[in-house]
C-alpha positions in Angstrom: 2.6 31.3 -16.3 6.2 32.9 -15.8 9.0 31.5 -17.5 12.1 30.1 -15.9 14.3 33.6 -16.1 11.1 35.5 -14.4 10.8 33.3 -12.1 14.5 33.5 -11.3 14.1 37.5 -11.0 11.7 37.1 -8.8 14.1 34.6 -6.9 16.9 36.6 -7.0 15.3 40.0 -6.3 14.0 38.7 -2.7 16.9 37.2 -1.5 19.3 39.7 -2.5 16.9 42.9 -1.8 18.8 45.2 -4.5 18.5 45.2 -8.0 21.9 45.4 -8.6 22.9 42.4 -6.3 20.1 40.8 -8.0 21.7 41.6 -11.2 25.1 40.2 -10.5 23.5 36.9 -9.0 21.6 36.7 -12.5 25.0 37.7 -14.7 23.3 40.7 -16.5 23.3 44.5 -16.4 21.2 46.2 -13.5 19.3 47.9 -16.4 18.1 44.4 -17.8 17.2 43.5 -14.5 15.3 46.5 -13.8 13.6 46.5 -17.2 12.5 43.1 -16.6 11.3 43.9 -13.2 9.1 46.7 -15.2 8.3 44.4 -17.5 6.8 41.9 -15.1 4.8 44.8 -13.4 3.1 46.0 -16.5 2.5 41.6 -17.8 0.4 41.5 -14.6 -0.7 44.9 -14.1 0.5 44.9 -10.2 2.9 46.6 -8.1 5.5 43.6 -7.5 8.2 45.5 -5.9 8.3 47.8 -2.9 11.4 50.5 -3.9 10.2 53.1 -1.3 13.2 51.6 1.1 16.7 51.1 1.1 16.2 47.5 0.5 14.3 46.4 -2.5 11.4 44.0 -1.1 9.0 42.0 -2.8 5.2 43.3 -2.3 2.2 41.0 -0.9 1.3 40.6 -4.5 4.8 39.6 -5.8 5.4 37.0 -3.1 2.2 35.5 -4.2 3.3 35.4 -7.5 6.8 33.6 -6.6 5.1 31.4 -4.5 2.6 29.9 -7.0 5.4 30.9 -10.1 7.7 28.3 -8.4 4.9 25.8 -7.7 3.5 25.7 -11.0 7.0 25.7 -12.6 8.1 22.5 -10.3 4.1 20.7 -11.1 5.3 21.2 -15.3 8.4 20.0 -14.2 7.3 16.3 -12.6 4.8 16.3 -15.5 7.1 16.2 -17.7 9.0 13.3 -16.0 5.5 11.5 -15.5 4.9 11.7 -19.2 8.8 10.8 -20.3 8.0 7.7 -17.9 4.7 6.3 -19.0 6.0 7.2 -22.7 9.0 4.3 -21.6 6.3 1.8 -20.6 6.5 2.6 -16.9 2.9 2.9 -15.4 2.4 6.6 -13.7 0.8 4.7 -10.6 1.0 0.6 -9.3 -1.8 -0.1 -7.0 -0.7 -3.5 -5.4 -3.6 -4.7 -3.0 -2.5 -7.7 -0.6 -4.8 -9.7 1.4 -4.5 -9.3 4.8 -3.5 -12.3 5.7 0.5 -11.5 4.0 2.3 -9.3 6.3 3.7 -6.0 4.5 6.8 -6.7 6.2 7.4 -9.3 4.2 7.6 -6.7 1.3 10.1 -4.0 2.4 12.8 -5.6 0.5 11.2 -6.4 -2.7 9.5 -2.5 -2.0 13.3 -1.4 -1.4 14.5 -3.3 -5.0 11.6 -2.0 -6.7 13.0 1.7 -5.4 16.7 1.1 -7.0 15.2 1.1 -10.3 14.5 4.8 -10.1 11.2 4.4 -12.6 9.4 7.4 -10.7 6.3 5.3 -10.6 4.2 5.9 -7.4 3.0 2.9 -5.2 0.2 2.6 -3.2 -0.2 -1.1 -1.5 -3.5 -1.2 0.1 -4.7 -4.8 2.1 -8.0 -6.8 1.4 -9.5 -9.9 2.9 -10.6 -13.1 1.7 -13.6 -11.4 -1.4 -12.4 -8.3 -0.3 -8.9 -9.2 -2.4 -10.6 -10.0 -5.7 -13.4 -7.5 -5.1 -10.6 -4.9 -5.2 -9.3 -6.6 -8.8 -12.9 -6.7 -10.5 -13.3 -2.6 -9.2 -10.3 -1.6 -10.8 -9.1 -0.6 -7.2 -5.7 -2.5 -7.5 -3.7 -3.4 -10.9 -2.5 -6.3 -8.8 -3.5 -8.8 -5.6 -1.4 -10.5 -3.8 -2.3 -13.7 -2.2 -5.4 -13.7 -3.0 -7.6 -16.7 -1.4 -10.2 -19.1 -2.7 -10.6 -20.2 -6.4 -10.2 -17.1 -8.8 -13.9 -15.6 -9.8 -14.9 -14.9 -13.3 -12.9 -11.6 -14.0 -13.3 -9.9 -17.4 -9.3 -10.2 -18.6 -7.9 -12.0 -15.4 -4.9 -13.4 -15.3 -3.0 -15.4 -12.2 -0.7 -17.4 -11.2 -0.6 -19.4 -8.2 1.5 -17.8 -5.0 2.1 -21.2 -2.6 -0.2 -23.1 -0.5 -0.9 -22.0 3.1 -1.5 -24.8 5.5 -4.1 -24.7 8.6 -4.1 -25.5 12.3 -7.2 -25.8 14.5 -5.6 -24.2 17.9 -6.9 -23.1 21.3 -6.3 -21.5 24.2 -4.9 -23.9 27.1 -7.8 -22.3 29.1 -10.4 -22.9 26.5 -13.3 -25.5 27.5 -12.4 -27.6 24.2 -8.2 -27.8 25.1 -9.4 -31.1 26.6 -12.3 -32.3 25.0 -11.9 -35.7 23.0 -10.7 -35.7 19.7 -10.9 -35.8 17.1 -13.3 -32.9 17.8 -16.8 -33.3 15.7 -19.4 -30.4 13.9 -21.4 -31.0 16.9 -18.8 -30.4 19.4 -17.3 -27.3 17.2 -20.7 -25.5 16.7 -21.1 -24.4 20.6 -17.9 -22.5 20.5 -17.6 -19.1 19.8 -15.7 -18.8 16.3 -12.7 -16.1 15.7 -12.4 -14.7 12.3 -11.0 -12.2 10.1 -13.7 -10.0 8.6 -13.9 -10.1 5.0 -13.6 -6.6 3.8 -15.6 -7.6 0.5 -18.7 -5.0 -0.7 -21.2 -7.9 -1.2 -23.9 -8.6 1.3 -23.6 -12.7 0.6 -20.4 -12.7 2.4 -19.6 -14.7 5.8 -16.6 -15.7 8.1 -14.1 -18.4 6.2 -14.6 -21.6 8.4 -17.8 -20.8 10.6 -20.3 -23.5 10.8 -24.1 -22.3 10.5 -25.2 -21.4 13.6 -21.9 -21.1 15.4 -21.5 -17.9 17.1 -18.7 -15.8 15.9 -16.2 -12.8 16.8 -15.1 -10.9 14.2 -11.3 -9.4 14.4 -9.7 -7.1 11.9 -6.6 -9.0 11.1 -4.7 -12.2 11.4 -2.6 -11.1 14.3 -5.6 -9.8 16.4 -7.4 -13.5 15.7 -4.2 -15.1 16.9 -3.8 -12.5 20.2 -7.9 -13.4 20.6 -7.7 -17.3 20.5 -4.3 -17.1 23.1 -7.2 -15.2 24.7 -9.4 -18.1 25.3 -12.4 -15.8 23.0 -12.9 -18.5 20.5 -11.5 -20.9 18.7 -10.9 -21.6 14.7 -7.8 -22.2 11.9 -5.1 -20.9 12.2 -1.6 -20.4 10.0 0.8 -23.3 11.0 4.0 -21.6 10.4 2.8 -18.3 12.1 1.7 -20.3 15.3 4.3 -22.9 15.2 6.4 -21.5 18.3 3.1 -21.1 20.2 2.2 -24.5 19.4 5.4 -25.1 20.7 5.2 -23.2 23.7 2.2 -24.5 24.5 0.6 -21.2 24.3 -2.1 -22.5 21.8 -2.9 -26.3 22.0 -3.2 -28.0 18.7 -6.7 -30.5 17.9 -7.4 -32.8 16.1 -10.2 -32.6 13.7 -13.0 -34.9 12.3 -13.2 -32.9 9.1 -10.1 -31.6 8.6 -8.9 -28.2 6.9 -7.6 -28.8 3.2 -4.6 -26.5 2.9 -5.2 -22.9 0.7 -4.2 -21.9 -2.4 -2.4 -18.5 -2.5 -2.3 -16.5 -5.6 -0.9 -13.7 -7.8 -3.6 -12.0 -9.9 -3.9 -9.0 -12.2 -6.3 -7.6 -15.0 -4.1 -8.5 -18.7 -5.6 -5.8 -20.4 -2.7 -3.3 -19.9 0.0 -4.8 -18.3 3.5 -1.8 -17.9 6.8 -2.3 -17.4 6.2 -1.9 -13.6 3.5 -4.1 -13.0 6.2 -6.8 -15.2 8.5 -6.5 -12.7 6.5 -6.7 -9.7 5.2 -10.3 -11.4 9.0 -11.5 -11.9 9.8 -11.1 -8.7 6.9 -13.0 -7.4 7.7 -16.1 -9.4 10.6 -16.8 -7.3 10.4 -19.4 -5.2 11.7 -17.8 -2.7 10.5 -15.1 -2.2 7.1 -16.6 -2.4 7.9 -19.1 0.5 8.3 -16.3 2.8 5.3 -14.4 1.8 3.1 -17.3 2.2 4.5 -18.7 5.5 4.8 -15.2 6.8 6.7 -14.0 10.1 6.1 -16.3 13.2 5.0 -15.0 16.0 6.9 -15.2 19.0 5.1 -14.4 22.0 1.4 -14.1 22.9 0.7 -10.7 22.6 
């Protein structure tokens, strides 16, 4: 590897084409430079410089050698950082997986505050759903999961707190067949009508649809919005997020029915693995104890039109 004063000859031999220009840019004596040149040559056993013209040009071979010289030189450099950081407590890499159901947008400012501390550790937010999101916990594919669905599994060193509760509205289309069926609407009823749901992302083959009766035929979207956009739709009916659908509900873009066996509300939470926990990964869990800030994960952004 070339140390920092070759790599600067190199440097300042290309751009200034002349050893002695080269020399003054470096503050020594054209004979040191041109030593060193020599020197260089004979370390690597190449032909690095092309003296047969006026202007003094690096050879195929030399440029190479700046090129990866530099590279290497800037990869030791962020090493060094990385291993200055983690030696502070600060994790080299936070993988935060959300489930799908919280919208990232929701996270650009606490992303943005995170960012102010200037800890140099990398991010990589990923989204799950519903098994999917504690799947990715018990894999070791995320250090944390936010809002996380369902009663925590058995997880070798889990730890969690609880996000918010997320309450449920059975909606449908104003065209659908059931927007004015008697209510409350029973199983019976329920089971004829194609269900929308989010598809849970989850590995395991026992898996099915959160909220599909057996035997009810199904559509399966990839994401909270798209379930929304498909029961405005009129293609099925199921739950959906009160406070996202509210101004549909409203509108009367989505018609609101009553239920026989109604939803119980969810239990949102925060979870991560409490065998190694950085300073990072701390931070990320203060900020999603406030109360606030948890509120507006949980109820999410609204949406305003039928899209």
């Amino acid at each position: 590897m070339l140390s920092a004063d070759e790599l600067a000859l190199l440097e300042a031999i290309r751009e200034s084409g002349s050893l002695s220009r080269a020399a003054a840019r470096l503050g020594k004596a054209p004979s040191t430079v041109s030593h060193a040149a020599r020197q260089l040559e004979a370390r690597f056993d190449a032909l690095l410089f092309d003296r047969r013209r006026y202007r003094l040009q690096l050879t195929p071979a030399g440029h190479l050698l700046a090129q990866e010289a530099a590279r290497l030189l800037l990869d030791v450099s962020r090493l060094t950082q990385r291993v200055k950081q983690v030696a502070g407590g600060w994790e080299d890499r936070l993988w935060i997986v959300t489930d799908e159901i919280l919208e990232f947008e929701t996270l650009v400012p606490v992303i943005r505050a995170f960012d102010a501390l200037q800890s140099g550790v990398t991010l990589r937010i990923t989204h799950e759903v519903l098994t999917g999101t504690w799947d990715a916990l018990r894999d070791g594919r995320a250090d944390l999961v936010v809002g996380a669905t369902n009663e925590p599994p058995v997880i070798p060193g889990l730890r969690w707190d609880e996000l918010g509760v997320m309450d449920w509205v059975f909606a449908v289309s104003p065209s659908h067949p059931l927007a004015k069926a008697e209510e409350p609407l029973d199983r019976a009823t329920v089971i004829q009508h194609r269900a929308i749901v989010v598809a849970d992302t989850s590995r395991r083959v026992d898996v099915r649809g959160y909220g599909v009766l057996g035997g009810q035929p199904s559509l399966a979207v990839p994401s909270m919005r798209a379930k929304i956009q498909a029961q405005c739709e009129g293609l099925g009916i199921g739950w959906l997020p009160r406070d996202r659908v509210a101004g549909l509900l409203k509108r009367g873009a989505l018609i609101e029915k009553a239920m026989a066996d109604p939803r119980e509300p969810n239990q949102l939470f925060v979870a991560w693995r409490g065998d190694h926990q950085g300073r990072a990964l701390e931070w990320w869990l203060a900020q999603l104890k406030n109360k606030r800030l948890a509120t507006r994960l949980v109820r999410g952004i609204e949406v305003a039109v039928a899209t």
